[in-house]
C-alpha positions as CSV (number, residue, x, y, z in Angstrom):
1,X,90.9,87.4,112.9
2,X,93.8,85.0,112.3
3,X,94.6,83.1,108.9
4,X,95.0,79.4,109.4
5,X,98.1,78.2,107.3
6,X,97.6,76.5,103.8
7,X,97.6,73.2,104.1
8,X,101.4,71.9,103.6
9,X,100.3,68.9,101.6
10,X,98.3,71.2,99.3
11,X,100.8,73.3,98.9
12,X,103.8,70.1,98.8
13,X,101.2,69.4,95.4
14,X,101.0,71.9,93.8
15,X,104.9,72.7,93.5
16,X,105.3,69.1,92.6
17,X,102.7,69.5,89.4
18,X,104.6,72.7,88.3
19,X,108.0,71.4,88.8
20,X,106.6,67.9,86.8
21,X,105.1,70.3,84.1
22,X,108.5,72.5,83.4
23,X,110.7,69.2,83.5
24,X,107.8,68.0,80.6
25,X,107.4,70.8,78.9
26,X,111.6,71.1,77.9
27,X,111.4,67.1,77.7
28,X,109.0,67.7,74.5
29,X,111.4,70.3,73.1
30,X,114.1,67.3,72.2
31,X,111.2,65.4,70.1
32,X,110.6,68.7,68.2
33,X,111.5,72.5,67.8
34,X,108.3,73.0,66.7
35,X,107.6,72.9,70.3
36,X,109.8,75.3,72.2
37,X,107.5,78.3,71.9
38,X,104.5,76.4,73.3
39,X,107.0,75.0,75.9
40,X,108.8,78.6,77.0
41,X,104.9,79.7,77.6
42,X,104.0,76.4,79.8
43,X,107.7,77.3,81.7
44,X,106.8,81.0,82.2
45,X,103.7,80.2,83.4
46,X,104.4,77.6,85.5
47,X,107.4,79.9,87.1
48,X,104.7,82.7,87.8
49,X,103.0,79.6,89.6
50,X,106.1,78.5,92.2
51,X,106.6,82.6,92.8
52,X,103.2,82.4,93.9
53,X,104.0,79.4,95.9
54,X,107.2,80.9,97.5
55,X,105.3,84.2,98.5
56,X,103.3,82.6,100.6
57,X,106.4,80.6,102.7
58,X,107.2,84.1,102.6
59,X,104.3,85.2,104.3
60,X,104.6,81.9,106.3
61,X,101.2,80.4,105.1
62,X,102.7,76.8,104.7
63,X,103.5,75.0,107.6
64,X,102.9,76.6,111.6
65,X,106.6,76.0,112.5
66,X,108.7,78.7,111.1
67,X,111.6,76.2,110.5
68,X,109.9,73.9,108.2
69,X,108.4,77.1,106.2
70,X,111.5,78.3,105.8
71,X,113.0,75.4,104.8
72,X,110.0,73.6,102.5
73,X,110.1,77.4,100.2
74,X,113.6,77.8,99.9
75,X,114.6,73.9,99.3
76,X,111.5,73.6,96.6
77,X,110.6,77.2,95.3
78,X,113.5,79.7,95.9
């Protein structure tokens, strides 16, 4: 039985919404430091997220031509 790859533009989404939510979450820290402990759990959590991401480039689930999983996890995730 063989594994079809994830989708690339799935995957190409779902790195951008975590990248989009870290750059957000320490944007809001500057209005208030009220903030920063709800923002370092929204980080954390989102970095748990692109690991997950980058293990499957690992496992070359993205794209079906080694170069461009090699190159789409280590340029956006690693």
């Amino acid at each position: 039985m063989s594994i079809e790859p994830r989708h690339t533009r799935a995957w190409l989404s779902d790195a951008a919404i975590d990248w989009t939510l870290i750059a957000s979450s320490i944007a809001v820290c500057y209005w208030s430091a009220w903030l920063i402990p709800i923002a370092l759990i929204i980080v954390g959590n989102r970095q748990h997220a692109l690991s997950i991401l980058g293990h499957d480039g690992a496992h070359r689930l993205i794209a079906r031509r080694k170069w461009i999983n090699d190159l789409l996890t280590n340029l956006i995730v690693f």
